[in-house]
N, C-alpha and C positions, 0 to 999 in steps of 0.2 A: 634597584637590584636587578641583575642581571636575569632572562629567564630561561631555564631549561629546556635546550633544545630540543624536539623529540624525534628520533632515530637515533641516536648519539645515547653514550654511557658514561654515568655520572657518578663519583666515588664520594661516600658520605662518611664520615668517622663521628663521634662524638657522644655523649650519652642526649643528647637528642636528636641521635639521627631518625632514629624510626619516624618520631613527628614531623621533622623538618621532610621526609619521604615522603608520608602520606597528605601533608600539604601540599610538595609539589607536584604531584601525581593531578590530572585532571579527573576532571570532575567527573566526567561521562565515562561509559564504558569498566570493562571488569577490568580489575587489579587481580595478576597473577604475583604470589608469593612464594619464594624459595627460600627453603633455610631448615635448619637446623629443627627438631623436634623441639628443646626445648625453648629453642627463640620463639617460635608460633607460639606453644601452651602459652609463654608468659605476656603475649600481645593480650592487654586487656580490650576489650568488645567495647566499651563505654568508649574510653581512649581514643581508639579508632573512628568512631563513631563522631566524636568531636568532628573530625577531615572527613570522611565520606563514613556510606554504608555501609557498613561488616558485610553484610550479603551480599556487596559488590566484590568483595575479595577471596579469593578461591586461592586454599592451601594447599599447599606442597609441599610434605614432611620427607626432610631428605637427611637421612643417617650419615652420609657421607658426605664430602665435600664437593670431591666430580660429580655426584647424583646432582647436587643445586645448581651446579653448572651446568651438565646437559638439561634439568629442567629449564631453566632461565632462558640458553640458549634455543629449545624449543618453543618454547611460549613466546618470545621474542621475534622468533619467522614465523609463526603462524598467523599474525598478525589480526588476531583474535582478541587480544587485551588491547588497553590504551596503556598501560605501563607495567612493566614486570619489575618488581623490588625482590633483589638477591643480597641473601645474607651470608654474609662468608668470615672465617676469622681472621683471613689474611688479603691484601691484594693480590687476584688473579697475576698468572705469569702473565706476559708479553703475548704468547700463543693464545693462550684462553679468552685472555682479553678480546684480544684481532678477533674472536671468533664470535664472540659476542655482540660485538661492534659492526660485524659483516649482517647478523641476523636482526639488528636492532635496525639499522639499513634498510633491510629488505622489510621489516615486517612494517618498519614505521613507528614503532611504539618508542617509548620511552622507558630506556634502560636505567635504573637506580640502585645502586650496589651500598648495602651497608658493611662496611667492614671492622672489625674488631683492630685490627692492627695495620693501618697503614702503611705499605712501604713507602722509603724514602721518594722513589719516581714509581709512575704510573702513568699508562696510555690512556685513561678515560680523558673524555672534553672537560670535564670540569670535576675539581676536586674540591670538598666543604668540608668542615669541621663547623659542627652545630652544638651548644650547649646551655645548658638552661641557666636563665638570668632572670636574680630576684626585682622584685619591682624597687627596693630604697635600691639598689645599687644603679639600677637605671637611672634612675631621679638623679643621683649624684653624680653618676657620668657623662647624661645630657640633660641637663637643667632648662638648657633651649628649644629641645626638641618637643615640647605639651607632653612629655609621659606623665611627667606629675597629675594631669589632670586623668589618665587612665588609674581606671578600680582596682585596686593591687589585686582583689580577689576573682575578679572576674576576667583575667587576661591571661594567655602563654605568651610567656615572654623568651624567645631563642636567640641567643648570637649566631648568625649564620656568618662564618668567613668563610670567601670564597681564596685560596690562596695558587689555584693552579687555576687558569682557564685559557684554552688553545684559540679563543677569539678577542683576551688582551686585560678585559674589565676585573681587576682584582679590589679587592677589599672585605670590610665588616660590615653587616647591616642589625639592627636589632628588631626582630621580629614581634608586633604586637597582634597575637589572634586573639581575636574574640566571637564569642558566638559559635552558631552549631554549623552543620555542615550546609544545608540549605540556605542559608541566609549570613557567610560566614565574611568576616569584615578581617583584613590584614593590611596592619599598616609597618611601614620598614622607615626607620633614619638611620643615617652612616653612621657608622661607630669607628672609622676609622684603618688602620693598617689592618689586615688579616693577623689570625692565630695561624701556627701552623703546625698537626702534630706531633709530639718529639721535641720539640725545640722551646719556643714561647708558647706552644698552649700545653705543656710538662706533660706528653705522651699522648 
C-alpha cells in the first residue's frame, strides 16, 4: 500500500476514516485536530489511544467551517505538529485547498482531511475511502491471504481504497491492526479495484 506523503494533503471519506487518520499520522510528534465541536466530543480517548497518545493530540473546536480551515492551515506552516487532521463536511473549494496545500509545503507536516461528503474532484494528492470490515467477510473474500488465521476479536479490520492518487498507484487493501500503539503490528493484502464514493461504495 501506497504511503502518505508528508507535505502533501490527503482526502479521507468513510466511516473509518478517523481510524484509517490516526494510523496514518506518524508516530512522533503532536497531532493538531480541527473540526467541528461535536466531531472532537465524540472522538473516544481509548480509540484513539489504540494509534497514538491522546495527550499527543491537541484540540481545536471550531464552530465554523472557515474557523477549521484557517486552523488547519495555521497549524500546518507552523510546522510545529508532524500531521494536522481537518474535519470538514464537505471537500474544500479549489482556493482553500491550493492554500492548504502551500502551508502543508512549507511546514512539512502531513495534511489529512476527513470529509463528510466528498465531491466528485478534488486537488488533494491522494483520496481514500476507508470502511470497516467484519472478520467472516474477510475470510470469504481472501481465503489466501492467512486472515483466517487472524483472531476475529482482536483485530481492526479497514478497506482502505485508495481511488485518486496524483503519483498513479490505485487500488484496495484490507487493513489488519492489531495491538496498542507502542508495539502496534499492521498488516495490508490487496483486496482488489478501489471503492469510490457515490458510485460503487453507494455514497
Amino acid at each position: 500500500m501506497p504511503a502518505l506523503q508528508k507535505g502533501r494533503m490527503h482526502e479521507i471519506s468513510g466511516p473509518s476514516a478517523a481510524a484509517f487518520a490516526f494510523l496514518m499520522a506518524p508516530q512522533e510528534g503532536e497531532i493538531v485536530l480541527c473540526g467541528a465541536p461535536r466531531w472532537l466530543a465524540a472522538l473516544n480517548p481509548e480509540g484513539v489511544g489504540k494509534f497514538r497518545d491522546p495527550n499527543a493530540c491537541l484540540h481545536v473546536s471550531c464552530p465554523l467551517d472557515g474557523d477549521a480551515l484557517w486552523a488547519a492551515e495555521t497549524a500546518l506552516r507552523s510546522r510545529a505538529a508532524s500531521a494536522v487532521i481537518l474535519q470538514t463536511p464537505k471537500t474544500p473549494s479549489l482556493t482553500n485547498l491550493r492554500r492548504l496545500q502551500l502551508a502543508a509545503e512549507k511546514g512539512r507536516s502531513l495534511g489529512l482531511m476527513i470529509v463528510d461528503r466528498p465531491a466528485a474532484s478534488s486537488a488533494a494528492e491522494t483520496r481514500w475511502r476507508c470502511q470497516p470490515k467484519a472478520a467472516a467477510d474477510v475470510h470469504k473474500t481472501l481465503p489466501d491471504k492467512g486472515f483466517s488465521d487472524f483472531p476475529e476479536n482482536d483485530s481492526t479490520l479497514i478497506l482502505a481504497s485508495l481511488y485518486k492518487n496524483k503519483r498513479g498507484t490505485l487500488g484496495s487493501w484490507i487493513l489488519d491492526v492489531r495491538g496498542e500503539k507502542d508495539a502496534l503490528c499492521v498488516d495490508a493484502a490487496s483486496a482488489g479495484e478501489p471503492s469510490r464514493p457515490g458510485r460503487d461504495a453507494g455514497g
